[in-house]
C-alpha positions in Angstrom: 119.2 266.0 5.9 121.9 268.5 6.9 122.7 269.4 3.2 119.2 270.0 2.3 118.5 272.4 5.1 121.7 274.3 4.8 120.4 274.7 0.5 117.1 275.9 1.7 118.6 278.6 4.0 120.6 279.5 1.0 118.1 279.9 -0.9 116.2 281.9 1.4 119.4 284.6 1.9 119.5 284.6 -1.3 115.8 285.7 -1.7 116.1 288.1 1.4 119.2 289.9 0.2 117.3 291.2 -2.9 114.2 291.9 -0.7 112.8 295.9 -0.5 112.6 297.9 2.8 110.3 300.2 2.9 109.8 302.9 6.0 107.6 305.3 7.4 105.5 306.9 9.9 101.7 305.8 10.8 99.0 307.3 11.7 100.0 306.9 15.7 103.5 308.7 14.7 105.6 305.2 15.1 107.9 304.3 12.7 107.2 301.1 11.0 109.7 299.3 8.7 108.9 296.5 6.7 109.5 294.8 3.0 106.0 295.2 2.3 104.9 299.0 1.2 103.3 301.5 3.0 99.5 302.2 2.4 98.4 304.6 -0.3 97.3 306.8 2.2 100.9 306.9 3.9 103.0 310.4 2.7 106.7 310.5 2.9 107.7 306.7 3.4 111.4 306.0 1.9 112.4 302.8 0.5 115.6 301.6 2.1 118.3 299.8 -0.1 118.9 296.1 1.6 122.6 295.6 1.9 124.0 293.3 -1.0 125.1 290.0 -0.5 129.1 290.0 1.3 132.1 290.8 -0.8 129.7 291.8 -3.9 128.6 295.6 -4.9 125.5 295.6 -5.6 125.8 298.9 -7.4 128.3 297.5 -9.4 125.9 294.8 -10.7 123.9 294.4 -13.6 120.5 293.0 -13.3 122.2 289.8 -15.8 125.2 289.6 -13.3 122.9 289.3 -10.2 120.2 286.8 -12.5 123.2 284.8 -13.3 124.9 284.7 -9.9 121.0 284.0 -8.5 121.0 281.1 -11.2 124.9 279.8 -10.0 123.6 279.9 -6.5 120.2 277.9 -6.9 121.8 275.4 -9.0 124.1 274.6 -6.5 121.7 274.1 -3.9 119.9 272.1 -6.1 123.2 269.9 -7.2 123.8 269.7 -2.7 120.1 269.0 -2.6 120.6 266.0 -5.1 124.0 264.9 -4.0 122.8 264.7 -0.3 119.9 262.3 -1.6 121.9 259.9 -3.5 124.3 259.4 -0.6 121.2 258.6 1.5 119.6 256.0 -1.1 123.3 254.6 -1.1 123.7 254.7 2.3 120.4 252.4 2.6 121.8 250.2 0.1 124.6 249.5 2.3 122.6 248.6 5.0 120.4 246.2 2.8 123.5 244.5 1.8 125.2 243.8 5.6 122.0 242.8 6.5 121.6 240.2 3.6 125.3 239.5 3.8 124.8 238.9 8.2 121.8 236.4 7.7 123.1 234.1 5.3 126.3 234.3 7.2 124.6 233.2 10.1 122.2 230.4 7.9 125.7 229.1 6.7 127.4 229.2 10.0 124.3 227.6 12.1 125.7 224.0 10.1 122.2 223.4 8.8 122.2 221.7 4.9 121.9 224.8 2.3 120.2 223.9 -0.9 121.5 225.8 -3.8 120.6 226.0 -7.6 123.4 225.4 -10.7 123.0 226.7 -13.6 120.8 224.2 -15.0 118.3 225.1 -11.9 118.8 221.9 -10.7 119.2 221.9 -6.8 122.2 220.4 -5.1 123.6 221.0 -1.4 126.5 222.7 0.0 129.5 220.3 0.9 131.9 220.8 3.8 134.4 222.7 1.6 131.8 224.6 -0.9 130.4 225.8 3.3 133.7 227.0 4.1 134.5 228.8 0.8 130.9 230.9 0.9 131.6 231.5 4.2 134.9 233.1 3.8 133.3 235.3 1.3 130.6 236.2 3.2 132.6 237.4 6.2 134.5 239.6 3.6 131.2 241.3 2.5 130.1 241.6 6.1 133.4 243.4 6.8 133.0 245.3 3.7 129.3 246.5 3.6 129.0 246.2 7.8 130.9 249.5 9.9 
């Protein structure tokens, strides 16, 4: 959830470094600056230069350096964005599998007869060493999937 929000703030410097300023005076003589422009009834309102991103000159740019750098940046939020979200299903996953792993631990461990099915689908039950050898695995999953 972290990596998702610190994309979208990217993104959003991103869109706010290549913003406009504009300012001027209104009709009460205060001096209003904003991104948006002036009225058409407003005379001698400047446009303000927003600084360019750190370590970059803007002036330096070309419009296809800045498109393509605006491209790098976005994809790379979007590659976080996605990366964050497959570490969460797997993450889940995890958790499915310690839990699975946990009851049938417990079922085996509790000494009650466990039915299971061969390859033929024919049902048979557990012995005493069969028990102890699905145990022993299952205690290795739990301490695998389970922190």
């Amino acid at each position: 959830m972290k990596r998702i929000a610190l994309a979208a703030a990217m993104l959003l410097a991103a869109f706010v470094a290549q913003a406009q300023i504009y300012q001027w005076q209104d009709e009460k003589n205060t001096t209003v600056i904003s991104d948006r422009p002036p009225p058409a009834n407003v005379t001698g309102a400047q446009k303000i230069e927003a600084d360019a991103a750190p370590g970059s000159d803007a002036s330096d740019q070309t419009l296809a350096d800045r498109e393509m750098a605006f491209r790098k940046r976005q994809k790379e939020s979007q590659e976080g964005a996605e990366q964050a979200d497959k570490d969460q299903r797997l993450a889940a996953l995890k958790k499915e599998n310690c839990e699975n792993a946990r009851r049938s631990l417990q079922l085996l461990e509790s000494g009650e007869r466990v039915a299971m099915r061969d390859s033929k689908g024919e049902r048979y039950y557990l012995d005493e060493a069969q028990r102890t050898q699905e145990i022993a695995k299952l205690r290795q999953d739990v301490q695998a999937n389970c922190h």
